[in-house]
N, C-alpha and C positions, 0 to 999 in steps of 0.2 A: 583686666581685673583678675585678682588671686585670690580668692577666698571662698570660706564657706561660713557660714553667720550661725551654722549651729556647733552647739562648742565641740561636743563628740567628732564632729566632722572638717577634719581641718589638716592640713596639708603638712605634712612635717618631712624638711631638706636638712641631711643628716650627712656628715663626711663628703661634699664638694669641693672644687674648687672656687665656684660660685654660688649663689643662691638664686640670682634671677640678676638677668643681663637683660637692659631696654634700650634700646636708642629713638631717641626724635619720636618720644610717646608720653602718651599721659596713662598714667600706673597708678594702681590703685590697689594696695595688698592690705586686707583682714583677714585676722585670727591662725595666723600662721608661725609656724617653729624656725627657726633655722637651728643649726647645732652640728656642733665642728666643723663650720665652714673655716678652712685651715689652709695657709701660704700651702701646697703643696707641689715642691721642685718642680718643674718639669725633666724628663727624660735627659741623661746627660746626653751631649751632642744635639739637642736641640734648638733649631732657631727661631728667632721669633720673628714673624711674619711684618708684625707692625707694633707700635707701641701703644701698651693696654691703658683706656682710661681709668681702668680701677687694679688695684695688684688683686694677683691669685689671694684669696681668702677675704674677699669681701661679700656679704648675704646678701645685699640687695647693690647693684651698680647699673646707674641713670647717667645717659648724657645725653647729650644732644650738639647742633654748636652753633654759633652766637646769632645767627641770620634766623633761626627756627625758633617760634614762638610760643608753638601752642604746646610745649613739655608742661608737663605736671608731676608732682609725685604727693601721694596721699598716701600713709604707712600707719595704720592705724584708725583710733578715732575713738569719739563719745558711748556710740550704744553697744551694750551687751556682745561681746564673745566680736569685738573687733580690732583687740590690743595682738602684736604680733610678740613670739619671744624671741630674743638673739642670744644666744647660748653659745660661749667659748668660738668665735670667731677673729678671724686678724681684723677685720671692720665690720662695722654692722651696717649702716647705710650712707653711700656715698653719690652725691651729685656733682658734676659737671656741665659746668654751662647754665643755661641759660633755662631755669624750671622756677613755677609754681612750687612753695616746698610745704606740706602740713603733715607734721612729726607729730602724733599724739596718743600717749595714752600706750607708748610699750614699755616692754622692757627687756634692758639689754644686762645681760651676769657676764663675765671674764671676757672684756674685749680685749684682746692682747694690744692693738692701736689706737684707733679711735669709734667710738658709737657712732654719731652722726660727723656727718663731711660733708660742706657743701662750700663748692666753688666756683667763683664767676657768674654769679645768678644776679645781671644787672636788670635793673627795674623790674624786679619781682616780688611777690609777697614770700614772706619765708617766716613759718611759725612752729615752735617747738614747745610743744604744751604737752604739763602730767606725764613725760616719760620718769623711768625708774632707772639710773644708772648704778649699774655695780661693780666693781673691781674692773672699771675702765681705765686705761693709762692718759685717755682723754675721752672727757665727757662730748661736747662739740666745740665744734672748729668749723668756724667760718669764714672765706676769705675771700676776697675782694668782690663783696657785693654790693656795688655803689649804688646809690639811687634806690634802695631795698629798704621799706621796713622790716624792721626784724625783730620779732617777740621770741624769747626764750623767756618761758613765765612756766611756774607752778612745777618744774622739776625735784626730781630728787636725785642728788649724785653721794653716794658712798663710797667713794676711794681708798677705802681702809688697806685693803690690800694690794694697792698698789705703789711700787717707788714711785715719786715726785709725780702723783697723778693730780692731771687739771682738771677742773669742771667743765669750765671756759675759754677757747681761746677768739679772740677778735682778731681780723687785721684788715684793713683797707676796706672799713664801713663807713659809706658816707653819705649824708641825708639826701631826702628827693628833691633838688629844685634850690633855687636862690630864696634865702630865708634870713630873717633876723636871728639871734643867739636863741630867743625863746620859741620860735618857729623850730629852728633846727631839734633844740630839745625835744620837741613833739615829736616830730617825723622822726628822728633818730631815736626809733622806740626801742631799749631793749630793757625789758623788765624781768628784774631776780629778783622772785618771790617766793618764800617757801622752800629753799633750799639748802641741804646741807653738804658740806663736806669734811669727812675724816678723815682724820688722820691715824 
């Protein structure tokens, strides 16, 4: 757990290359900054050791992989002084594999990529509630999370300054379980409510 629940008191990750790196955990960050978390080259002549689940300049990177269950990620939330800010980063929060995902109530200014990213989280719950997007080149992106409900409700995305910025991207969402067309409707929950985007 990352946080401090009084607002004066709060963690603020400034010029990283990450913001917080987890594997095969359940995470749970409030009331916390990130700010220039930023692609930062490595050393020329450099190798790299293995291939990173998240690129240099992302503030929060989660993975786990597909046999591990019990990942979580909790990035924010409803009571007082537990919204996180992502402030000029290449990603703000990105998952891999197989996580619990509840996105709620931050807010992200100048993502140079994408806010949220969450990928490969089969039969999981995945909920993205009351974040603020601003001058994101992509709001969220979510990919092949079969078997997932998935709520994206009560956002705000402001793309204004961004070229050909999404709010949304889907791909390879598919409902829980053998279902009629009205069944699937249910289960294949994703609700846009309340949202705008500029241009």
């Amino acid at each position: 757990m990352v946080h401090n629940l009084i607002a004066a008191d709060k963690n603020t990750i400034d010029n990283a290359d990450y913001g917080i790196w987890a594997e095969r955990s359940q995470v749970m960050v409030y009331n916390n900054d990130f700010k220039n978390i930023t692609n930062v080259p490595p050393p020329l002549g450099t190798v790299p050791t293995k291939r990173e689940p998240c690129p240099r300049g992302t503030a929060i990177c989660s993975y786990t992989d597909a046999n591990y269950y019990f990942a979580e990620l909790h990035i924010g939330g409803m009571a007082q002084n537990e919204a996180n800010l992502f402030d000029n980063c290449g990603k703000g929060v990105v998952s891999n594999f197989s996580h619990h995902i509840n996105i709620v109530k931050n807010n992200f200014n100048n993502i140079n990529q994408t806010a949220v990213e969450v990928n490969d989280a089969e039969w999981r719950n995945i909920k993205i509630d009351r974040n603020n997007f601003t001058a994101a080149t992509t709001g969220v992106n979510i990919w092949n999370c079969v078997f997932s409900p998935v709520d994206v409700i009560n956002n705000n995305f402001d793309l204004a300054n961004k070229t050909n910025g999404t709010a949304i991207i889907l791909r390879a969402i598919y409902p829980s379980g053998p279902c009629t067309n009205a069944q699937c409707a249910q289960q294949l929950y994703l609700q846009l409510q309340q949202w705008h985007s500029y241009r």
